[in-house]
C-alpha positions as CSV (number, residue, x, y, z in Angstrom):
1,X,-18.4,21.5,-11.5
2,X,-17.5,17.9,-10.1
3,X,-17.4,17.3,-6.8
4,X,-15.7,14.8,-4.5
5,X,-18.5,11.9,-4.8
6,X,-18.6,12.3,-8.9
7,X,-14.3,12.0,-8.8
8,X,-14.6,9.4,-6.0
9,X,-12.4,9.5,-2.4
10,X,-10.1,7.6,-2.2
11,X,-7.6,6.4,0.6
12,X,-3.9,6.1,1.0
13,X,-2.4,3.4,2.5
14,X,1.9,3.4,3.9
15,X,3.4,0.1,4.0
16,X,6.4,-1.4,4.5
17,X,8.3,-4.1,3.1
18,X,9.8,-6.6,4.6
19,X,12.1,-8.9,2.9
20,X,15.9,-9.5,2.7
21,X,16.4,-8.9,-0.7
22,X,15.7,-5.8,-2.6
23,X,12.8,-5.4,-4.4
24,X,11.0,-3.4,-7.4
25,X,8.3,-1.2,-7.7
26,X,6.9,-3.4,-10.6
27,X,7.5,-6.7,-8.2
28,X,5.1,-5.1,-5.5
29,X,2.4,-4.6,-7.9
30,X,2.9,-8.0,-9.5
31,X,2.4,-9.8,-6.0
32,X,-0.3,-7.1,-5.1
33,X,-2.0,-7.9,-8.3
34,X,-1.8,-11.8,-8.0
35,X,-3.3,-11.8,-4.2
36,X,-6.1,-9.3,-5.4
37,X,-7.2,-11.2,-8.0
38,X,-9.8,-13.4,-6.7
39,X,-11.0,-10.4,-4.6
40,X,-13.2,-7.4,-4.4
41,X,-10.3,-5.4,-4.9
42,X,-8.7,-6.9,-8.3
43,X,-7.0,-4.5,-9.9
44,X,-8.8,-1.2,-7.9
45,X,-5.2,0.1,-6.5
46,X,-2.6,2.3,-7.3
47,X,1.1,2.2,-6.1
48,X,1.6,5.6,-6.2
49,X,4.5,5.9,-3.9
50,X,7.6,3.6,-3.4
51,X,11.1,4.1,-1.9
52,X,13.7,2.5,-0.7
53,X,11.5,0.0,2.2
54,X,8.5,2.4,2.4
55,X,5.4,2.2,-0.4
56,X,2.1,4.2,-0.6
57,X,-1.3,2.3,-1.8
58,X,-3.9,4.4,-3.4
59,X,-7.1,3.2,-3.2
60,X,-11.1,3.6,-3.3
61,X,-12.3,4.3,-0.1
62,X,-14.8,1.5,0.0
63,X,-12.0,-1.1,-0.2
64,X,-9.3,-0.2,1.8
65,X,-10.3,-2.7,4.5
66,X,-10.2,-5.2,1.9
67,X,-6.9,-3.6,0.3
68,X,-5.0,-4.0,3.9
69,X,-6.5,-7.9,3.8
70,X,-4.8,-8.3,0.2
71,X,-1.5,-6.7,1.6
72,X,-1.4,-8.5,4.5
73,X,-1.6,-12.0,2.1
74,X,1.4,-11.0,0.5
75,X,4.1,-13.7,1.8
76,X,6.0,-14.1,-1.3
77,X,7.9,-11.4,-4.1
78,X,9.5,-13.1,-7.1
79,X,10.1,-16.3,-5.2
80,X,11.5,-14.9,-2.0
81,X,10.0,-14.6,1.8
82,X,8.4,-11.3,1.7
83,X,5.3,-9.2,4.1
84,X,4.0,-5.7,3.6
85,X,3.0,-4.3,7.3
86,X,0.7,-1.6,7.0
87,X,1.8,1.7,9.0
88,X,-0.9,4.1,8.6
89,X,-3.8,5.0,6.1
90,X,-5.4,8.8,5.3
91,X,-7.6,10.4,3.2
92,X,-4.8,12.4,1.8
93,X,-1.3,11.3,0.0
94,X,0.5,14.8,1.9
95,X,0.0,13.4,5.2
96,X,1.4,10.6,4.7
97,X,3.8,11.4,2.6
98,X,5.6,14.0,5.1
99,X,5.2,11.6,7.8
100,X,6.8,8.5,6.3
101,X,9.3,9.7,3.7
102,X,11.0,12.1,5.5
103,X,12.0,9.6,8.6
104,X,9.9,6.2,8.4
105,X,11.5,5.6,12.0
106,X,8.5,7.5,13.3
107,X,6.0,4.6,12.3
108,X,7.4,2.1,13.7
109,X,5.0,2.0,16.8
110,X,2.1,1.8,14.1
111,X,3.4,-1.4,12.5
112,X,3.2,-2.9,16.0
């Protein structure tokens, strides 16, 4: 039988993006991927979740402080004036899920 510490925890962090242009999926990994790089955190990250303005990090638990430091570096996308404001994190992707896909509007005090 595995258990948790043999699969590993892992934490899920909501963002949202903020740029005047739209943006892809695969251009959120690119820049996440570029800024993680040099760091603990490298390649260690999944974007499991992304719509419309609204994204969802997966990552292991010991690195999400250093995940939200690697999102908050994010300045550019594909050329173009861009920030990822972390709104909340959780231990599970349901939570967060529920809370910002169904009305992201109910974050906004968290990005503040």
């Amino acid at each position: 039988m595995t258990g948790k510490v043999e699969r590993g925890k892992w934490r899920y962090i909501a963002f949202r993006v903020n740029t005047g242009r739209q943006v892809t999926r695969r251009d959120i990994v690119g820049a996440l991927l570029e800024k993680g790089k040099t760091t603990p955190l490298g390649d260690s990250f999944r974007l499991t979740v992304f719509e419309r303005d609204i994204g969802i990090l997966k990552v292991p638990h010991t690195m999400k402080d250093e995940a939200i430091k690697v999102m908050g570096s994010v300045d550019t996308v594909r050329g173009g004036r861009c920030t990822l404001t972390t709104l909340k994190t959780s231990g599970t992707i349901r939570k967060l899920k529920d809370e910002c896909l169904k009305d992201p509007r109910t974050l906004a005090d968290h990005a503040r």
